[in-house]
ROTIZA-222740 format. One record per residue (C-alpha): residue in three letters; residue number from 1; y, z, x negated. Coordinates in nm, 3 decimals. Layout:
BEGIN
  rest   nr    north       up     east
   Ala  NUM        Y        Z        X
...
***
This chain:
BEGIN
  rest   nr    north       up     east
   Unk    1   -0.524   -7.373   -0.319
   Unk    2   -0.168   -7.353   -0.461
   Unk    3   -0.136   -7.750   -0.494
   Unk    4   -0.281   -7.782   -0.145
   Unk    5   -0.009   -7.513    0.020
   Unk    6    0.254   -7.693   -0.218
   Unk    7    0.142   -8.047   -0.073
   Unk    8    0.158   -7.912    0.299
   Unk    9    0.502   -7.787    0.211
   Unk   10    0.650   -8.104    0.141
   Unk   11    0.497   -8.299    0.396
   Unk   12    0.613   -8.024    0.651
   Unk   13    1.011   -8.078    0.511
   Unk   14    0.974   -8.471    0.456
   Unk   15    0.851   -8.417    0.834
   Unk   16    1.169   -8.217    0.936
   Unk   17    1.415   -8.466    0.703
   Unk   18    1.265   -8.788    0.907
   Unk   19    1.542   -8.998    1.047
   Unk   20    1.499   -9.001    1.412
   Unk   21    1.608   -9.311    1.631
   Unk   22    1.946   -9.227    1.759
   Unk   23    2.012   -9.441    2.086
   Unk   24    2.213   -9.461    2.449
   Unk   25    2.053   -9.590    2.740
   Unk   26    1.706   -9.748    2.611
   Unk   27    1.510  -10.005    2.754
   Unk   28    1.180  -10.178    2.660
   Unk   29    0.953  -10.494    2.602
   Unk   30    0.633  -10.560    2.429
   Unk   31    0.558  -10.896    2.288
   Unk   32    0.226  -10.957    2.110
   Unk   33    0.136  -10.619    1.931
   Unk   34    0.509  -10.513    1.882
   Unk   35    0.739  -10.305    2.093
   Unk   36    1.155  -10.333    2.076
   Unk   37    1.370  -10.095    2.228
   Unk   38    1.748  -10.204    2.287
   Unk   39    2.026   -9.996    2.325
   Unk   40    2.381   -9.960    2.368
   Unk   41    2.551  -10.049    2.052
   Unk   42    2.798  -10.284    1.854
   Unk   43    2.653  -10.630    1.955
   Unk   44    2.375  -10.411    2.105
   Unk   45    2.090  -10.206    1.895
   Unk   46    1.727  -10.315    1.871
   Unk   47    1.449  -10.161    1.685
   Unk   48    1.080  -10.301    1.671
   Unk   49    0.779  -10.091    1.655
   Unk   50    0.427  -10.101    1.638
   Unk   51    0.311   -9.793    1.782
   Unk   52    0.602   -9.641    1.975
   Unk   53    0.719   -9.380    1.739
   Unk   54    0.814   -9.539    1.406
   Unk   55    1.093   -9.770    1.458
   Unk   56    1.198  -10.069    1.209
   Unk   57    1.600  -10.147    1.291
   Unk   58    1.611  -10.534    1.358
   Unk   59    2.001  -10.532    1.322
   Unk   60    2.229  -10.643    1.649
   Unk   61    2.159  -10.882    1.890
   Unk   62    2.509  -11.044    1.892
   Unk   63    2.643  -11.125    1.551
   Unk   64    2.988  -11.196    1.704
   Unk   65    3.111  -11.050    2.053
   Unk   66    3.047  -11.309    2.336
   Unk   67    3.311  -11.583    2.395
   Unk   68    3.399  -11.440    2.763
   Unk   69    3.381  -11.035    2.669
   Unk   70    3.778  -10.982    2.612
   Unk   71    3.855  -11.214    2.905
   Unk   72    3.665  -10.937    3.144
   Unk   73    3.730  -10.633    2.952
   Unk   74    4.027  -10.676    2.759
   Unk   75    4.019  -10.347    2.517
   Unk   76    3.612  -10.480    2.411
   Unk   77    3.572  -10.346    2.062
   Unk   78    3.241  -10.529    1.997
   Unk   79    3.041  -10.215    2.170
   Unk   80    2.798  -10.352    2.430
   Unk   81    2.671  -10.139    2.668
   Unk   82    2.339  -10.029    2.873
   Unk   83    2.110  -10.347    2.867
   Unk   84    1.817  -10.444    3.051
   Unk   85    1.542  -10.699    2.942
   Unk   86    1.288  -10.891    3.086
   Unk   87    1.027  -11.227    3.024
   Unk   88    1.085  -11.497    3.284
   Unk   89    0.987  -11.786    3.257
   Unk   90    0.860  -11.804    2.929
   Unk   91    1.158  -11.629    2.799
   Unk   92    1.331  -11.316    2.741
   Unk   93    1.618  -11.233    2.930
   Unk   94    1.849  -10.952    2.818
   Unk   95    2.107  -10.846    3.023
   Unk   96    2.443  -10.639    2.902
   Unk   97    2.792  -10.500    3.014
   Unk   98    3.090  -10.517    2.881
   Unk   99    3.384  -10.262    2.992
   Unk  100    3.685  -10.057    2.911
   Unk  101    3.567   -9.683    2.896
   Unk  102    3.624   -9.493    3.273
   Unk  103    3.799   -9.850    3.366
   Unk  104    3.615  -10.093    3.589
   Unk  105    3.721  -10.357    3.394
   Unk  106    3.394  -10.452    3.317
   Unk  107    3.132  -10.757    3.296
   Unk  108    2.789  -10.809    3.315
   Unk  109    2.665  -11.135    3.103
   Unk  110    2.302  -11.216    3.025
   Unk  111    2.180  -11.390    2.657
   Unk  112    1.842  -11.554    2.683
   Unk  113    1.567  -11.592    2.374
   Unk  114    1.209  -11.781    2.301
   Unk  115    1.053  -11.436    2.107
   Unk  116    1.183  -11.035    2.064
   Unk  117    1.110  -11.110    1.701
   Unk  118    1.396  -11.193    1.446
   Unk  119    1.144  -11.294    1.167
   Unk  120    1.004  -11.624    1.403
   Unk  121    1.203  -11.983    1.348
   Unk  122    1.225  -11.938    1.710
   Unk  123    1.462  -11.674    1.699
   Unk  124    1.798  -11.711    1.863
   Unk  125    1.978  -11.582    2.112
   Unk  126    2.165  -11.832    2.388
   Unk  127    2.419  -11.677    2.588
   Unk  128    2.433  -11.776    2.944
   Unk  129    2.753  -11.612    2.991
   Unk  130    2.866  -11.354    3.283
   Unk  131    2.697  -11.281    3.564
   Unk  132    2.903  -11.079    3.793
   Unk  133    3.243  -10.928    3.684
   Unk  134    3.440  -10.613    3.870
   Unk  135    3.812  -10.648    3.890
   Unk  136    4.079  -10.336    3.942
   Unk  137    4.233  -10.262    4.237
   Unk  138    4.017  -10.579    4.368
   Unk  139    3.667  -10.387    4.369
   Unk  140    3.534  -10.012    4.481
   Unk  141    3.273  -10.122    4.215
   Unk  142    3.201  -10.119    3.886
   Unk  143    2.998  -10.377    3.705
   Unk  144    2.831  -10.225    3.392
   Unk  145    2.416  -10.080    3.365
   Unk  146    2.238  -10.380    3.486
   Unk  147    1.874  -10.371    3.626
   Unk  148    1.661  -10.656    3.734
   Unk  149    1.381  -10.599    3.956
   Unk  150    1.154  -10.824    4.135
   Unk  151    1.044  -10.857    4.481
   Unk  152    0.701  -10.948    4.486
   Unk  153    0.849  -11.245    4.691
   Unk  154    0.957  -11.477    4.358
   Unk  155    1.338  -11.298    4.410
   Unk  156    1.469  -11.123    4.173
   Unk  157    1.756  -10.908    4.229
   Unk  158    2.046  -10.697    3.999
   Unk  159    2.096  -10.340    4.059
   Unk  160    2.384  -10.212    3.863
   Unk  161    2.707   -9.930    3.919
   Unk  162    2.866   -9.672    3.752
   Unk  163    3.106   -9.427    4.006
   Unk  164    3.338   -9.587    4.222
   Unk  165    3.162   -9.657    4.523
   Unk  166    2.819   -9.556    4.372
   Unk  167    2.532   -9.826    4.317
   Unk  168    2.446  -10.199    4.404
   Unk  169    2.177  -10.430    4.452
   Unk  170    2.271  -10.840    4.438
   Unk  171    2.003  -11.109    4.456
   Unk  172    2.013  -11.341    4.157
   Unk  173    1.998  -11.730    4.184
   Unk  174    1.658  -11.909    4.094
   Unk  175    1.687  -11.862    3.700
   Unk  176    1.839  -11.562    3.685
   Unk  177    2.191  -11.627    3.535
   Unk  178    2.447  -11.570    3.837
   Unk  179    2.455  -11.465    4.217
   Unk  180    2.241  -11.647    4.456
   Unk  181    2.442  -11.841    4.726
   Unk  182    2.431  -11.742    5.007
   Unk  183    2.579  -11.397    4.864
   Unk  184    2.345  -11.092    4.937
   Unk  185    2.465  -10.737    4.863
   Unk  186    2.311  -10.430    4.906
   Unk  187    2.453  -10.061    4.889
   Unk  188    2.213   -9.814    4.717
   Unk  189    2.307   -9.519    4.586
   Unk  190    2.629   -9.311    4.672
   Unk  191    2.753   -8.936    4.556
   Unk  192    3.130   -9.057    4.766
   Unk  193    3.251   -8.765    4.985
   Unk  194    3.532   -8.992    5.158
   Unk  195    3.658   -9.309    5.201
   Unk  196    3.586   -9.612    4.947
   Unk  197    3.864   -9.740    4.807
   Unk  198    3.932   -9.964    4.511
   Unk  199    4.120   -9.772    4.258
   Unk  200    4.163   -9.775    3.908
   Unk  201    4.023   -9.410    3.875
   Unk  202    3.634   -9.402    3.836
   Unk  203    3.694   -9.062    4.057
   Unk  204    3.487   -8.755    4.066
   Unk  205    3.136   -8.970    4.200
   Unk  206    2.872   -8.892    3.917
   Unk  207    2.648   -9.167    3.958
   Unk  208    2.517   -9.450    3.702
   Unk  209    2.229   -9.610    3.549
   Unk  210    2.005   -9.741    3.841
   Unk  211    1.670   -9.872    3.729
   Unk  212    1.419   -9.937    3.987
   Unk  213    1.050   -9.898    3.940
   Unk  214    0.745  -10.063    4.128
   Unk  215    0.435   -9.822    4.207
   Unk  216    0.198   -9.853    4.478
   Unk  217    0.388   -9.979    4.811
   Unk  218    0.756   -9.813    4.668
   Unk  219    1.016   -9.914    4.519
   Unk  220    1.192   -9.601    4.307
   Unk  221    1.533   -9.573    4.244
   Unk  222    1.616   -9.372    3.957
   Unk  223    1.960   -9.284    3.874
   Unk  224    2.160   -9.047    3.619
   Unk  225    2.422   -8.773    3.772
   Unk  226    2.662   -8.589    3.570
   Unk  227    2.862   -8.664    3.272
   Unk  228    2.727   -8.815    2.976
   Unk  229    2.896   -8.858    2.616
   Unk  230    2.984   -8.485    2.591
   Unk  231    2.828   -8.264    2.376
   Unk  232    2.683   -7.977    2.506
   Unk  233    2.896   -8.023    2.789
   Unk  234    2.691   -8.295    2.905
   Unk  235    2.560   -8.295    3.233
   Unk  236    2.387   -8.593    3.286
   Unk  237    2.042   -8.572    3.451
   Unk  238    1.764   -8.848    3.616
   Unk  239    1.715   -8.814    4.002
   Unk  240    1.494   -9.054    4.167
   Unk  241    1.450   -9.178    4.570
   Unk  242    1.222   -9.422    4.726
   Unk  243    1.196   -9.702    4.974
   Unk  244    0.942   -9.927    5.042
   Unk  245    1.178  -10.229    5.066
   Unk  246    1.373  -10.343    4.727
   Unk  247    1.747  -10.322    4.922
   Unk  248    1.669   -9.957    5.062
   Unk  249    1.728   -9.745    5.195
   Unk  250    1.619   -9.536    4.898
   Unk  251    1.555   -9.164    5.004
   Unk  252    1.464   -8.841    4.844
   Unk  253    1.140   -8.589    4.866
   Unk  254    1.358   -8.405    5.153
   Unk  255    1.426   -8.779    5.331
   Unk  256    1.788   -8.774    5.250
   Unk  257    1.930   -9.105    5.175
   Unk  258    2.056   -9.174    4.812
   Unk  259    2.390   -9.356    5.002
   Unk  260    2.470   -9.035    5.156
   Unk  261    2.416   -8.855    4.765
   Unk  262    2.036   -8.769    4.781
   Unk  263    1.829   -8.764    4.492
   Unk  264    1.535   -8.557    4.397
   Unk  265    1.577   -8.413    4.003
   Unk  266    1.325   -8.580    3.782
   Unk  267    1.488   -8.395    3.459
   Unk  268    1.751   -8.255    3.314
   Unk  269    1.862   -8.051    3.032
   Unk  270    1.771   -7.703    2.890
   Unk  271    1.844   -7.511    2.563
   Unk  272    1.730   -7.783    2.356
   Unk  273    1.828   -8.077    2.510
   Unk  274    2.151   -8.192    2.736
   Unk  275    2.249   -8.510    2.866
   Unk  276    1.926   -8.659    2.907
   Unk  277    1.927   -8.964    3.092
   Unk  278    2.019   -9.360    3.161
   Unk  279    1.622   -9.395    3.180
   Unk  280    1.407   -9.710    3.219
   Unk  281    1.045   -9.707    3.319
   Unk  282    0.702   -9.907    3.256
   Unk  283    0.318   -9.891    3.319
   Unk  284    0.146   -9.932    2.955
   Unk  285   -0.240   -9.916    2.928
   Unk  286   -0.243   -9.802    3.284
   Unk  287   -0.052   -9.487    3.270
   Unk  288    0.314   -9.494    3.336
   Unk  289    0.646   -9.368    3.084
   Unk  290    1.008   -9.261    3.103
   Unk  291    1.205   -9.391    2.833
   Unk  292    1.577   -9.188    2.804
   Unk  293    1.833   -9.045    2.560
   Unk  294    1.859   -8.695    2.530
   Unk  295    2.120   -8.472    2.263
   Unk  296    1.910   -8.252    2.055
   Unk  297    2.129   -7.936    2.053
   Unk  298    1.985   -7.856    1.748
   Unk  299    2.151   -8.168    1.540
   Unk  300    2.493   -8.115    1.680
   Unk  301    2.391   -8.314    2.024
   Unk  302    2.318   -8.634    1.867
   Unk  303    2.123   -8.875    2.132
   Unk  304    1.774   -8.953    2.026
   Unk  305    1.502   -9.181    2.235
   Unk  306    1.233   -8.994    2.417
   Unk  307    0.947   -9.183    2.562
   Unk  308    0.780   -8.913    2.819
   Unk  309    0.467   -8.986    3.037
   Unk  310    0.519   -8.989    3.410
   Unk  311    0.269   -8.850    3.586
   Unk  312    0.262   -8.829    4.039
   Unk  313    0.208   -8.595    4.247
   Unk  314   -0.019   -8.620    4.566
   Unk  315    0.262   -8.739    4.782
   Unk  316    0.374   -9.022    4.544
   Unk  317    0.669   -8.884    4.325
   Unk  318    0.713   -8.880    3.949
   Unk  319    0.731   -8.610    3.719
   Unk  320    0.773   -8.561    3.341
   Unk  321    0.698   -8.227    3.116
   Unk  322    1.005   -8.065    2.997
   Unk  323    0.827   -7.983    2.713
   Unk  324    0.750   -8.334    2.625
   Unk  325    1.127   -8.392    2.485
   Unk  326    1.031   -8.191    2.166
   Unk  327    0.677   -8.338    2.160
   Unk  328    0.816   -8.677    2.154
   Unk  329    0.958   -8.770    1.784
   Unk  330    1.082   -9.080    1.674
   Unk  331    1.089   -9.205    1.280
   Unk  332    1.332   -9.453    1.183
   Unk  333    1.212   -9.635    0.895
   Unk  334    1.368   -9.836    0.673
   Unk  335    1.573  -10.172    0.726
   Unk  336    1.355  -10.526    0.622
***
């Protein structure tokens, strides 16, 4: 009885000394029986995983910073931020910014691959270079925290936006590596209490992270407000609004428009957990999953993935359970 109390105990404190996956702003693919996550991170974070919870690290995605990065943001350091992935074509396209912190000196560049998995001779990355860059003083935009979403039409379009002006939506050319010409642009998403104007301050409008969601006949918009990157000071949260066309107008569970700062909470922090948010979302096996960062309070508010199940309500909008974020626990294992 002794050596079976004695075994629990260490399998309850290797439990609690696990390594837990530490990312920002997570996204998701699956290819073949393995899933990667990639995150924001020098040359950009990926881990692979076979089950969803313990995660091998596969090393960055760029081994050096691409060739344009410094010509758009001219203080990059080699930390890539808040990609977005997706199989076209027969390939996987992985989208990324490139910016100077709270500057909109930024860049959004896409790099291009046969397989997700770094152990296949087919393994290797091809930068197709930038995609859409924002300019001080020159744009009310900022172009970081890409999202590509399809229209059910063979478009595909880029929602992106971090303050400034708030969120939005261009269409992409026919393989998905620059603007389609004729330009279209879309405004999305706004927290702006005056006039737009394009200024070198990112200003007081809390809005990033768009990532836009396909269920039924809507579209969802989800968004973080708040501040991220701040401890328990953080007050970034996920809000969500709807449309039933891709370019909006995106509005809340009380019909306000997301342009004039609506947004229904999806989740946000508590006791535990603060600055949850930058989310992506997927249907696997037929139900439906929120993947985020959230800063255990607990571990001195270091960001750790969650993957949460969404579930909807009768009139169509998502939910999570709150207590889901301490259900949900990663294992990092060890490197290859």
């Amino acid at each position: 009885m002794k050596s079976a109390i004695f075994a629990l105990g260490l399998a309850a404190l290797s439990a609690c000394s696990a390594k837990e996956v530490s990312v920002h702003d997570p996204v998701m693919a699956k290819e073949g029986d393995t899933w990667y996550v990639f995150s924001t991170g020098p040359g950009i974070t990926f881990y692979s995983s076979k089950n969803m919870k313990d995660w091998t690290p596969e090393g960055p995605v760029f081994k050096e910073q691409p060739v344009w990065a410094k010509r758009a943001a001219p203080t990059f350091d080699g930390h890539i931020w808040a990609p977005d992935v997706h199989f076209h074509n027969g390939k996987y396209y992985l989208y990324y910014s490139v910016s100077g912190f709270g500057k909109n000196t930024s860049g959004i560049g896409v790099t291009v691959n046969k397989t997700l998995n770094p152990r296949s001779p087919d393994y290797r990355w091809e930068d197709k270079g930038m995609v859409l860059q924002s300019v001080p003083l020159r744009d009310d935009w900022n172009a970081i925290d890409p999202n590509i979403v399809e229209d059910g039409k063979g478009g595909a379009w880029m929602a992106f936006g971090s303050f400034w002006s708030g969120l939005k939506l261009v269409r992409l050319n026919a393989d998905w590596t620059g603007v389609a010409e004729p330009q279209e642009w879309h405004a999305i998403a706004s927290r702006s209490r005056g006039p737009s104007v394009a200024d070198k301050s990112a200003g007081p409008d809390e809005i990033e992270a768009p990532f836009i969601f396909r269920k039924g006949e809507y579209y969802y918009l989800f968004a973080s407000f708040g501040l991220c990157c701040r401890k328990g000071d953080s007050t970034y949260h996920v809000v969500v609004g709807r449309s039933k066309d891709v370019t909006g107008p995106y509005v809340d569970k009380n019909g306000v428009d997301m342009m004039k700062g609506g947004g229904s909470t999806v989740i946000a922090g508590d006791k535990d957990w603060k600055g949850l948010g930058h989310n992506s979302a997927y249907t696997i096996d037929g139900k439906d999953f929120m993947v985020l960062h959230a800063y255990e309070t607990a571990d001195n508010y270091l960001q750790k993935l969650k993957i949460m199940e969404m579930k909807w309500d009768a009139s169509g909008w998502p939910s999570v359970d709150q207590a889901d974020l301490n259900r949900y626990r990663s294992t990092q294992l060890p490197t290859p």
